[in-house]
C-alpha positions in Angstrom: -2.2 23.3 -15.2 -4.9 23.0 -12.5 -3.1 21.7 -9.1 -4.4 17.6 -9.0 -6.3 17.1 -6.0 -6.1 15.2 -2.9 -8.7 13.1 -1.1 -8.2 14.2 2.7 -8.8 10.9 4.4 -8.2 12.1 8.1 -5.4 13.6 10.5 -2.6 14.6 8.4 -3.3 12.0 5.3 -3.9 11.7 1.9 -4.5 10.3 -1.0 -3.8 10.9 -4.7 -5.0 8.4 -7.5 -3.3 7.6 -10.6 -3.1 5.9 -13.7 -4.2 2.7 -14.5 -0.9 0.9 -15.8 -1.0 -3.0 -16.7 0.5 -6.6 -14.6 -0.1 -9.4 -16.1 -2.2 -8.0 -18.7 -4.4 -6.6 -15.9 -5.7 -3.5 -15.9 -4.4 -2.4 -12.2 -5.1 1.3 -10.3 -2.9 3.2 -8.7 -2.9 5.0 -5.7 -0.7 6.8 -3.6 -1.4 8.2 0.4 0.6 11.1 1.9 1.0 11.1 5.5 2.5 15.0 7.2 4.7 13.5 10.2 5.0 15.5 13.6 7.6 17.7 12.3 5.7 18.7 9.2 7.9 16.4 6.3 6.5 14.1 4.3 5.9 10.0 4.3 5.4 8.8 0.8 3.4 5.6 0.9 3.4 3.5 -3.0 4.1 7.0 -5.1 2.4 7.0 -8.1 3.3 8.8 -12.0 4.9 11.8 -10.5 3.2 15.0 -12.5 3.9 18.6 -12.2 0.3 19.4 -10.4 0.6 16.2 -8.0 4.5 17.7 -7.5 2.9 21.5 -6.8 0.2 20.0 -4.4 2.4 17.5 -2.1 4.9 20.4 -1.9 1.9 22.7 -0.6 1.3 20.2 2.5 5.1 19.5 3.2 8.8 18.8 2.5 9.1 15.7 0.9 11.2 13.8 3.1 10.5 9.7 2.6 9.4 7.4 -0.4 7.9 4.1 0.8 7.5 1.4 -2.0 4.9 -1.5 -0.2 5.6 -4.5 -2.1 8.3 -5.0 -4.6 5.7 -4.6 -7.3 4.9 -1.1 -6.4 8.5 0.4 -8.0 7.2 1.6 -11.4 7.9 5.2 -10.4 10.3 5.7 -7.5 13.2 6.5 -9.9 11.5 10.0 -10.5 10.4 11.0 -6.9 13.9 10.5 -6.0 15.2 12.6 -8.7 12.7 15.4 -8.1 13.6 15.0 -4.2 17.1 13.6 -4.4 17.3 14.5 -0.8 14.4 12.4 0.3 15.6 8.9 1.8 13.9 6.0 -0.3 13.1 3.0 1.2 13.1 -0.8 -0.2 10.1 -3.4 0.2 11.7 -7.1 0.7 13.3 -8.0 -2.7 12.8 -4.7 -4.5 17.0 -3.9 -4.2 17.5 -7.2 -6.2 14.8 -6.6 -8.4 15.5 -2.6 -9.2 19.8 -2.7 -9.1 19.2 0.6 -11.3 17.8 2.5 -7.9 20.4 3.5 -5.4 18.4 2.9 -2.4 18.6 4.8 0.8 17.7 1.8 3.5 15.2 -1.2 3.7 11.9 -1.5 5.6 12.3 -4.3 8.5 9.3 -5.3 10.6 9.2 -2.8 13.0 9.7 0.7 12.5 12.9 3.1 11.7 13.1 5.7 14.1 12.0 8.8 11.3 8.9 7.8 11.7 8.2 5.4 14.6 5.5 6.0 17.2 3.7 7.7 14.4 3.5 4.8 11.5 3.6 1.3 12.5 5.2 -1.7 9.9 4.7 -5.3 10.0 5.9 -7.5 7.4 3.7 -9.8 6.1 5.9 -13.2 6.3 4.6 -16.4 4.8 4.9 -16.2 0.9 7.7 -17.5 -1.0 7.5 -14.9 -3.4 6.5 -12.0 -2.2 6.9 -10.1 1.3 4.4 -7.1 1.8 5.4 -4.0 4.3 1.6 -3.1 6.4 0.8 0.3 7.7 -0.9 2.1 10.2 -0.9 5.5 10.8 -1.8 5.9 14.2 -3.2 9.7 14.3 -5.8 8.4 11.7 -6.2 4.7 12.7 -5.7 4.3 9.2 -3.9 0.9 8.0 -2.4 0.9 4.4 -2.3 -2.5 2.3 -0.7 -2.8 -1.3 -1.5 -6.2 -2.4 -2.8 -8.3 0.6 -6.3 -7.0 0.3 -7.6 -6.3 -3.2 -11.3 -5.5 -4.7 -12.3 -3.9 -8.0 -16.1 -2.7 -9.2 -18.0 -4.9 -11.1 -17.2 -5.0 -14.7 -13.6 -3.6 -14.0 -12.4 -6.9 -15.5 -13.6 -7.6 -19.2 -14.4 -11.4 -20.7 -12.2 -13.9 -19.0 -10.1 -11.7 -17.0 -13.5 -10.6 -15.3 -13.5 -14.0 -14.9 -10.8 -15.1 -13.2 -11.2 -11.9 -10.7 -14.7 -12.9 -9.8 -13.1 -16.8 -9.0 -10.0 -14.9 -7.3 -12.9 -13.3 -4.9 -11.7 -9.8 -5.5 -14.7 -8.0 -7.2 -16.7 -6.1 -5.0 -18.7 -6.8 -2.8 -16.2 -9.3 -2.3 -12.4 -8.4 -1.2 -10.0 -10.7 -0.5 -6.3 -11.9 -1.4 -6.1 -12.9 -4.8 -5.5 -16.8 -5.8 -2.4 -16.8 -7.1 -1.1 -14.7 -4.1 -2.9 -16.4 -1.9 -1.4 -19.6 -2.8 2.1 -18.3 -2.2 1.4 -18.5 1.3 3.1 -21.8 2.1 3.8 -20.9 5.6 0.6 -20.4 7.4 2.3 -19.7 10.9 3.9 -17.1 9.5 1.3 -15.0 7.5 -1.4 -15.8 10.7 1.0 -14.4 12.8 1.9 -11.4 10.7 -1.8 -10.8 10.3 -2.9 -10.9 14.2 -0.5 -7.6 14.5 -2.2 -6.2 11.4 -5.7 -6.7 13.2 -4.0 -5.9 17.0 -4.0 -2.4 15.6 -8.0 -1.9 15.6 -7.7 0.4 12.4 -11.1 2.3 12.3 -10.1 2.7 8.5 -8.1 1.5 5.5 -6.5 2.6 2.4 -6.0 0.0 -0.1 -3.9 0.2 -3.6 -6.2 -1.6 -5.2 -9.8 -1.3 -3.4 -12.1 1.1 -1.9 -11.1 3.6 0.6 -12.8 2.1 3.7 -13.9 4.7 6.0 -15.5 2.6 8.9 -15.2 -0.5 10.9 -11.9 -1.2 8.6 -10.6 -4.1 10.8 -14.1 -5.7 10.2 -13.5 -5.5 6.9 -10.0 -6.6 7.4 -11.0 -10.2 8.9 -13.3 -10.9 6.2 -10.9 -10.6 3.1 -8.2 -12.3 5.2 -10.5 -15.1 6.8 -8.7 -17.6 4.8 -5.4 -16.9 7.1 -7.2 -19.0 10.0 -8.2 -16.0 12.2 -11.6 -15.3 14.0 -12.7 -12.0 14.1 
């Protein structure tokens, strides 16, 4: 089998796409970003279906040394990167150890940084929602910030009948990008999510990786401020 191939999307990152798998009867993408730390091992960021040509082409960069879920919603395939790399320390969005008690894992992502990979890869977490508590990136040798579910945007016609719908009144078909509705509306505590934002935009990313978006390779905190201008901020 042909090694799957990597998008190189700047200093010492990645990104692999994969399936399409369903949420709510949504067709959703899924997309994974590698990121080769200082001392060469591996940071795993939403790890996608886990195939032996993705397998032979992360191990060509690096020893696979941490598996980063985003969101609890992003868990659909941890359970086999952590049996191909049992080594590997695994780490939990908000909520994802209640929701997955089948996963033993290894620690939980807080809002600042564990020392494997601090100065390298800043974390905020995205406080405000009652149901749902996102972990923001950025990878500071790229200026590249990473966002699961915040910031969403799908091609025109991705959607059929009334799901394309109810994307197109969620703002999240291109050109449009934004938070969708019913996430949005989870965001009872707007002190919280403007505050958790503002560090999101403090770190200037010159470009973005989203799960479900393009890969935006300019001006990315411009881009930023417009999906997320219903948090209260001005750009």
């Amino acid at each position: 089998m042909a090694a799957e191939r990597l998008i190189a999307f700047g200093a010492e990152i990645w990104v692999a796409e994969g399936s399409v798998v369903s949420y709510l009867g949504f067709p959703y993408p899924t997309r994974m970003a590698i990121i080769r730390l200082a001392d060469g091992g591996l940071f795993l960021w939403s790890p996608i279906a886990l195939t032996p040509s993705l397998q032979a082409t992360v191990e060509a960069l690096g020893t696979v040394r941490y598996l980063v879920t985003p969101t609890k919603l992003h868990n659909l395939y941890l359970a086999e990167w952590k049996a191909a790399y049992p080594w590997a320390q695994l780490y939990a969005a908000p909520g994802l150890v209640q929701h997955r008690r089948d996963i033993a894992f290894d620690d939980r992502l807080m809002d600042k940084p564990p020392a494997a990979w601090a100065n390298q890869i800043d974390q905020v977490l995205v406080q405000g929602s009652f149901a749902i508590t996102e972990v923001a990136f950025y990878h500071r040798a790229s200026e590249t910030a990473l966002i699961a579910d915040l910031i969403q945007s799908f091609p025109p016609g991705w959607f059929k009948g009334w799901r394309g719908w109810i994307a197109r009144r969620a703002g999240i078909v291109a050109p449009n990008a934004g938070t969708p509705l019913d996430l949005r509306a989870t965001f009872t505590h707007r002190k919280a999510v403007r505050q958790s934002v503002k560090r999101i935009f403090d770190w200037g990313a010159e470009h973005l990786i989203l799960a479900h978006g393009p890969l935006v390779e300019e001006d990315a905190t411009g881009y930023m401020h417009k999906a997320l201008s219903w948090v209260g901020l001005s750009a």
